[in-house]
C-alpha positions as CSV (number, residue, x, y, z in Angstrom):
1,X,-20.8,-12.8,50.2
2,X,-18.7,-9.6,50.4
3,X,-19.7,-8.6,46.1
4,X,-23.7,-8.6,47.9
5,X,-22.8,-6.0,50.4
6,X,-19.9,-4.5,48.1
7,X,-20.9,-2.6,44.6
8,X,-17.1,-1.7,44.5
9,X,-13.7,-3.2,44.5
10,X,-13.1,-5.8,47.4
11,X,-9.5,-5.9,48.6
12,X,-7.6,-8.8,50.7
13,X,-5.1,-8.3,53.0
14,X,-3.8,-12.2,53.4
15,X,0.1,-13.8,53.9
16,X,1.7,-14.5,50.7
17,X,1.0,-17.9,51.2
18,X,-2.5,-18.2,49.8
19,X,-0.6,-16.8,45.9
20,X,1.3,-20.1,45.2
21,X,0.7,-22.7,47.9
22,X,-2.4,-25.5,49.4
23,X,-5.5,-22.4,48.4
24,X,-6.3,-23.7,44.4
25,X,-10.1,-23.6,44.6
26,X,-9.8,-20.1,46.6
27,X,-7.2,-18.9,43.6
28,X,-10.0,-20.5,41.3
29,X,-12.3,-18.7,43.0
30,X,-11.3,-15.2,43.1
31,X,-9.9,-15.8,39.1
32,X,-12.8,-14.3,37.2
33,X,-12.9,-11.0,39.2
34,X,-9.4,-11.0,39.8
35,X,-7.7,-7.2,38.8
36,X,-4.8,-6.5,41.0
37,X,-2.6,-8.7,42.9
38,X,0.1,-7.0,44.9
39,X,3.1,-8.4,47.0
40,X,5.1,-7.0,49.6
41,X,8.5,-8.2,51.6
42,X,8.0,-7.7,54.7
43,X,10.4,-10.4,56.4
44,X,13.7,-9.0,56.6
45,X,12.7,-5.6,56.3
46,X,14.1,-2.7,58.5
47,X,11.6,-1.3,60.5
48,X,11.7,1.9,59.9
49,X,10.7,1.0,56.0
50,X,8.5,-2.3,56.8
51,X,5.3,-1.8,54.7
52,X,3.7,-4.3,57.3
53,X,5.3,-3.2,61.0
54,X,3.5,-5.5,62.9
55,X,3.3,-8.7,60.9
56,X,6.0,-11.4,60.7
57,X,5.5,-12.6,57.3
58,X,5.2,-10.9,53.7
59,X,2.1,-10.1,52.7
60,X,-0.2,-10.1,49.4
61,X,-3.1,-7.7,48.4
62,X,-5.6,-9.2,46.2
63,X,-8.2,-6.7,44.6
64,X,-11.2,-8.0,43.2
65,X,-13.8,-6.1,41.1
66,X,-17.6,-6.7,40.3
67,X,-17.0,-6.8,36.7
68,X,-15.1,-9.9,35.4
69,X,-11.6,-8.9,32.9
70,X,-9.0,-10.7,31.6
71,X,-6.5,-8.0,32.2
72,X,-4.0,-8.1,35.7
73,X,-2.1,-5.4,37.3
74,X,0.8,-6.8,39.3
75,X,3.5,-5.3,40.8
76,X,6.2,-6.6,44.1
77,X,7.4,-4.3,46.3
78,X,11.0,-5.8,47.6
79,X,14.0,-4.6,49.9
80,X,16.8,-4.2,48.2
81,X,20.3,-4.3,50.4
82,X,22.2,-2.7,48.5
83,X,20.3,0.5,48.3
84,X,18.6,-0.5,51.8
85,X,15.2,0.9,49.9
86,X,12.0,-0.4,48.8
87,X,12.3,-1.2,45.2
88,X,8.6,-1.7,43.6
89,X,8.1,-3.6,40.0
90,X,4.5,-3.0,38.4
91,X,3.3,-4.6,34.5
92,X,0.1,-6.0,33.5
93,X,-0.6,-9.5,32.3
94,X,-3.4,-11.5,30.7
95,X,-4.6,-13.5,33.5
96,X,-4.8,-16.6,30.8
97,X,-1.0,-16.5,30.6
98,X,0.0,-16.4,34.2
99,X,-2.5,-18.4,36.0
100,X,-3.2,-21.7,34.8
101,X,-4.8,-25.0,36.2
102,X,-1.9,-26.6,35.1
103,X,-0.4,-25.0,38.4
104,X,-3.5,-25.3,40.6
105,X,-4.1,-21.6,39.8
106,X,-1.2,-20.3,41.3
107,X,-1.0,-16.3,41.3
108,X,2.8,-16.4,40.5
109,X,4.3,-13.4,40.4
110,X,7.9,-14.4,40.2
111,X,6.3,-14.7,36.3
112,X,8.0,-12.4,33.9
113,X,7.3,-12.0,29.7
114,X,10.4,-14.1,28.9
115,X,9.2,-16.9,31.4
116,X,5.8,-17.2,29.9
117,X,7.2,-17.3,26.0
118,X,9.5,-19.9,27.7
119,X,6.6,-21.8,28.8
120,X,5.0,-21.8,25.7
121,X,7.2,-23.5,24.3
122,X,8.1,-26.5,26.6
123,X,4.2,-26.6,26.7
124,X,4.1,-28.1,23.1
125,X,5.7,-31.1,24.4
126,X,4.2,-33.9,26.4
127,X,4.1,-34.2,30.4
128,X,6.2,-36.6,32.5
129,X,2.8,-38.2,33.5
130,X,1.6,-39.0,30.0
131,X,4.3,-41.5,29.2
132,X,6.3,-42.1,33.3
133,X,4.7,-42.7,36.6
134,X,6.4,-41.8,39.6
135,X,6.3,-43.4,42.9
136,X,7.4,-42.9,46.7
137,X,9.9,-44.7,48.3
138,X,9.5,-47.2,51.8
139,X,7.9,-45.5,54.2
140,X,9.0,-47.9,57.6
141,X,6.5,-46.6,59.8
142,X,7.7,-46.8,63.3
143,X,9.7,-50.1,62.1
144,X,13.0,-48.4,60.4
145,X,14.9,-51.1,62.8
146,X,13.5,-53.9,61.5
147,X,13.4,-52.9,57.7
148,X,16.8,-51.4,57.2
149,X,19.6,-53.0,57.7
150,X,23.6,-51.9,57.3
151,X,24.2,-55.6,56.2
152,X,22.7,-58.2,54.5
153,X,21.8,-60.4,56.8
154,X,19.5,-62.9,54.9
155,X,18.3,-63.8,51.1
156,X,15.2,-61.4,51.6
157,X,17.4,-58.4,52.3
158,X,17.9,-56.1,49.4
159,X,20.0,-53.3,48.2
160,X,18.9,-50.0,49.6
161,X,19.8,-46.0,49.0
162,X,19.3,-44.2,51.9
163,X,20.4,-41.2,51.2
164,X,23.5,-39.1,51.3
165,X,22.6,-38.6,55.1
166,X,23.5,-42.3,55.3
167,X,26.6,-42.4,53.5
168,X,25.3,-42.7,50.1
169,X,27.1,-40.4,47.5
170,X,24.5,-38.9,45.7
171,X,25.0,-37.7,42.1
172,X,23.4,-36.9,39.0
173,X,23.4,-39.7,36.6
174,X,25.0,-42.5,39.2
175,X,25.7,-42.3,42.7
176,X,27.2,-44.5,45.1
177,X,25.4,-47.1,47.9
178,X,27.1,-46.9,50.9
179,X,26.2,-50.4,51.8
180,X,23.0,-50.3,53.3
181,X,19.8,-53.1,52.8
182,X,16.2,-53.1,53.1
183,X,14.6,-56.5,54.8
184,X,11.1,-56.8,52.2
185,X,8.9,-58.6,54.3
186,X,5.5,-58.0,55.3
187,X,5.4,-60.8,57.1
188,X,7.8,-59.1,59.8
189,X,5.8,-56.4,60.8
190,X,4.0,-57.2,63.8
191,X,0.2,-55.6,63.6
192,X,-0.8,-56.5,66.8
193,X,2.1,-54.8,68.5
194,X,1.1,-52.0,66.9
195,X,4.5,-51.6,64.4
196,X,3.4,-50.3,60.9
197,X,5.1,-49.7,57.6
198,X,4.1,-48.7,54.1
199,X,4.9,-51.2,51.7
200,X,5.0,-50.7,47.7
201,X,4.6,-53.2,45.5
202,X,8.1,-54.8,44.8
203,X,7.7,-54.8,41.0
204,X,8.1,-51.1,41.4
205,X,11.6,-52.2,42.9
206,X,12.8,-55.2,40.3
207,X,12.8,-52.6,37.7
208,X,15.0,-50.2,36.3
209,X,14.1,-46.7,37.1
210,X,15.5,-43.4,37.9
211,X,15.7,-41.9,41.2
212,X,15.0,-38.0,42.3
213,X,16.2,-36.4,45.4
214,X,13.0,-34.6,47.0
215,X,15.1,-32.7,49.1
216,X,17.8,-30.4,48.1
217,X,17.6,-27.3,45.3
218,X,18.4,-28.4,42.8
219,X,17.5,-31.5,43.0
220,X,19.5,-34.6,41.4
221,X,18.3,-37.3,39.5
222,X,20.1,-40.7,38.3
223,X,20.0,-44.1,36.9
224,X,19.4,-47.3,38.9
225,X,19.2,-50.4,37.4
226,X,21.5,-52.3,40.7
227,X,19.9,-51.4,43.8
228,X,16.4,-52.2,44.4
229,X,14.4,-49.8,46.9
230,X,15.2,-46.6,48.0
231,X,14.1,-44.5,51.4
232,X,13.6,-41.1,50.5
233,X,13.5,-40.9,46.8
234,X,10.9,-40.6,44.1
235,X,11.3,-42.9,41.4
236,X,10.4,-42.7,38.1
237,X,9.8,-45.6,35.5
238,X,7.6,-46.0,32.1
239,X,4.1,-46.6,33.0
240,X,3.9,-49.4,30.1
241,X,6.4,-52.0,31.7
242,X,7.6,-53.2,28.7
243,X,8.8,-50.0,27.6
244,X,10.8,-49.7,30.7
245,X,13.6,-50.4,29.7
246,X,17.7,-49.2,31.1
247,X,17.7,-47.6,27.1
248,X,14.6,-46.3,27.1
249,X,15.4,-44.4,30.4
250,X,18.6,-43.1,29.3
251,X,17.1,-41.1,26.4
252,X,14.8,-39.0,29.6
253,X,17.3,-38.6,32.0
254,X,19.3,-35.6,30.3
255,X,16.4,-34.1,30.5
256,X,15.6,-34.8,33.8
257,X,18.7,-33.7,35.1
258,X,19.2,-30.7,32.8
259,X,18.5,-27.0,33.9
260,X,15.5,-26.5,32.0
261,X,13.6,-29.0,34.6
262,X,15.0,-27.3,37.5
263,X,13.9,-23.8,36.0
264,X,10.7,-25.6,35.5
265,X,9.8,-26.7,38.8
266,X,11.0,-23.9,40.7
267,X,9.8,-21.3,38.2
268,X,6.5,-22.7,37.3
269,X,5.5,-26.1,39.2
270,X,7.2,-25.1,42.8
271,X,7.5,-21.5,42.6
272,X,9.4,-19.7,45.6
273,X,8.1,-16.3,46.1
274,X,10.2,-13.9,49.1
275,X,10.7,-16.4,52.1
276,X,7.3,-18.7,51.0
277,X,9.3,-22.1,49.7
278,X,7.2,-25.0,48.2
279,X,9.3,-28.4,48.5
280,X,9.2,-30.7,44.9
281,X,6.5,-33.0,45.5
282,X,5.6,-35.7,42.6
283,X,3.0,-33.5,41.4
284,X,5.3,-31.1,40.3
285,X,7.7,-33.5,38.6
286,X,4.9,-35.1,36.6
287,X,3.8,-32.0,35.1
288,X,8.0,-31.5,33.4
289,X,7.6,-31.6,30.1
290,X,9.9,-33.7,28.4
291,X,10.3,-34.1,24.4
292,X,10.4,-38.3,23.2
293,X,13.8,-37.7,20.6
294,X,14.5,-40.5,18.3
295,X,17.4,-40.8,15.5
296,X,20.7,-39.5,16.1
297,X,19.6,-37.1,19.1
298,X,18.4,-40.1,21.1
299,X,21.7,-42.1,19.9
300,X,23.9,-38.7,20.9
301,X,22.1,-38.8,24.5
302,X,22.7,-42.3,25.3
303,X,26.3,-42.3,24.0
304,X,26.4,-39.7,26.3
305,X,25.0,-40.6,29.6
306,X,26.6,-44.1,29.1
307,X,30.0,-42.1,29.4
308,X,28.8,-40.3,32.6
309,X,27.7,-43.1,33.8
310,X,30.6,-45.2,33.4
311,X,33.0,-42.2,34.9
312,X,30.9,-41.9,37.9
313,X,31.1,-46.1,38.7
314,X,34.9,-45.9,38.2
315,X,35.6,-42.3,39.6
316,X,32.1,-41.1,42.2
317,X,33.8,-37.2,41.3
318,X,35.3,-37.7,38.4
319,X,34.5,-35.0,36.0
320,X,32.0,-35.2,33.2
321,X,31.3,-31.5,33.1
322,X,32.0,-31.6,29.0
323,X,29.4,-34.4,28.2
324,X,26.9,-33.0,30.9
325,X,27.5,-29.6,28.4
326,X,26.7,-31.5,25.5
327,X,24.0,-33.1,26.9
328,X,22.2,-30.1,28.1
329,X,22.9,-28.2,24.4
330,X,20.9,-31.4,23.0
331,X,18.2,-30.7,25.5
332,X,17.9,-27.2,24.9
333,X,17.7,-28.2,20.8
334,X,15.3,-30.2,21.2
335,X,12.8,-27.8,23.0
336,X,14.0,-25.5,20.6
337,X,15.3,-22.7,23.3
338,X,17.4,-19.7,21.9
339,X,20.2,-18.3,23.6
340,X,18.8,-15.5,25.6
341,X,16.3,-18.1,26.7
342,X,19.1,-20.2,27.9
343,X,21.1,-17.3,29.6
344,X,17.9,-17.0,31.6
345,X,17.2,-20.9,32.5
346,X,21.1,-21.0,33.7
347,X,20.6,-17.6,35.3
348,X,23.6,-16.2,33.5
């Protein structure tokens, strides 16, 4: 409607929001015609310098002309403490690099040159979701009582992780239960009182699988092959179950756990842009791209993570710093990542 009764540029005025979060057929939308996309702190702001006075979030300012291009001007205007000034960053950008479908369209502007070549290149590997499926964990409804359980109180009860909240220790690689059960029966749940629960099929549960914390920057990820459900974890298992085996997931969990995901997710999949924070969902973690290693790198990895593992069961803290070091040097070889590329993952 507004290019019919434009025959110039067309300019939005919107919160930040719409540029990485729930807008993807907007973004889609706007794409072809897309020229300029601008961002502006405005949260946090002093007055006397706030670019938006009266509005109490940051702001974007798309710019949209008749003519379709592939070329984008970008630029983020930011306060800078230190200098207690506006500080303004402007380059251009072929809109085919920065905004993909991959993301739902997101106009990410945290983007910068060396992201994108690093994105090429973990893009020549395959997704999460092409080889793992990922799942939820028990959602009890309005039933949490009758469901969870700090013993074991009969044969249907099962071993649970709650969550660190709970008592659980929480690591990457292994944690620690804190003692608490899950009662699996549907047959408890009482419809007609109106008590409700989402239940998963168990043979999610009876297999091994890792589990990833949803909550928490960055987030941790370990091995479970003991426990059975979990409450507020996603879990993540081969989706041919015969291939889902405790060896099979050892060989993806370095890179899992390893700082190239996290830089990932919150770079590319989740981005955060000013005070605008998307949480990891499964739809971000299925798009990680993860290389399948065989040979000696696989052998290396497992070696490896069997030694973390087995420190963390004897010792919750012990340290394993040195093989979590060789570990994530193996993941960065095998997406073949240089050393300023690294510096920039670990934000060195």
């Amino acid at each position: 409607m507004a290019f019919t009764i434009s025959k110039g540029s067309i300019a939005y005025v919107l919160p930040d929001s719409i540029l990485i979060k729930d807008f993807a057929k907007t973004r889609r939308l706007l794409l072809p015609n897309l020229s300029h996309l601008l961002w502006y702190q405005n949260i946090g702001v002093p007055e006397g310098i706030r670019p938006f006075r009266d509005v109490e979030h940051d702001v974007c300012v798309i710019v949209t002309d008749q003519q379709p291009g592939e070329c984008l001007a970008c630029s983020t205007t930011s306060y800078a403490a230190q200098t207690r000034a506006l500080e303004v960053r402007k380059w251009q950008v072929q809109k085919s690099d920065m905004i993909l479908e991959e993301f739902e369209y997101a106009f990410n502007l945290m983007l910068k040159d060396e992201d994108l070549s690093i994105l090429k290149k973990l893009r020549q590997f395959p997704r999460v979701d092409s080889f793992l499926q990922c799942h939820e964990g028990i959602h009890t409804g309005n039933v949490r009582e009758l469901l969870f359980k700090q013993n074991a109180g009969s044969k249907t009860c099962k071993p649970l992780f709650y969550g660190g909240g709970a008592g659980d220790v929480i690591c990457n690689y292994a944690s620690q239960r804190s003692g608490w059960f899950v009662n699996y029966r549907k047959d408890i749940i009482d419809k007609k009182k109106g008590e409700y629960a989402s239940l998963r099929d168990e043979d999610i549960f009876r297999l091994p699988k890792i589990y990833i914390s949803r909550t928490g920057n960055p987030f941790k990820a370990f091995l479970d092959e003991q426990s059975y459900a979990s409450n507020n974890f996603f879990s993540l298992q081969y989706t041919d179950r015969r291939q889902n085996t405790v060896e099979n997931l050892k060989a993806v969990l370095p890179f899992i756990v390893s700082p190239v995901a996290q830089y990932f997710v919150r770079k590319f999949a989740a981005p955060r842009l000013g005070n605008t924070f998307v949480e990891t969902k499964i739809i971000h973690l299925l798009k990680l791209r993860v290389p399948q290693v065989g040979g000696a790198v696989r052998n290396k990895l497992t070696m490896l993570v069997d030694k973390i593992i087995e420190k963390r069961r004897t010792e919750i803290a012990g340290d394993t710093s040195e093989w979590e070091r060789e570990a994530n040097t193996l993941v960065y070889e095998s997406y073949g990542l240089c050393e300023f590329e690294i510096s920039l993952i670990e934000g060195r």
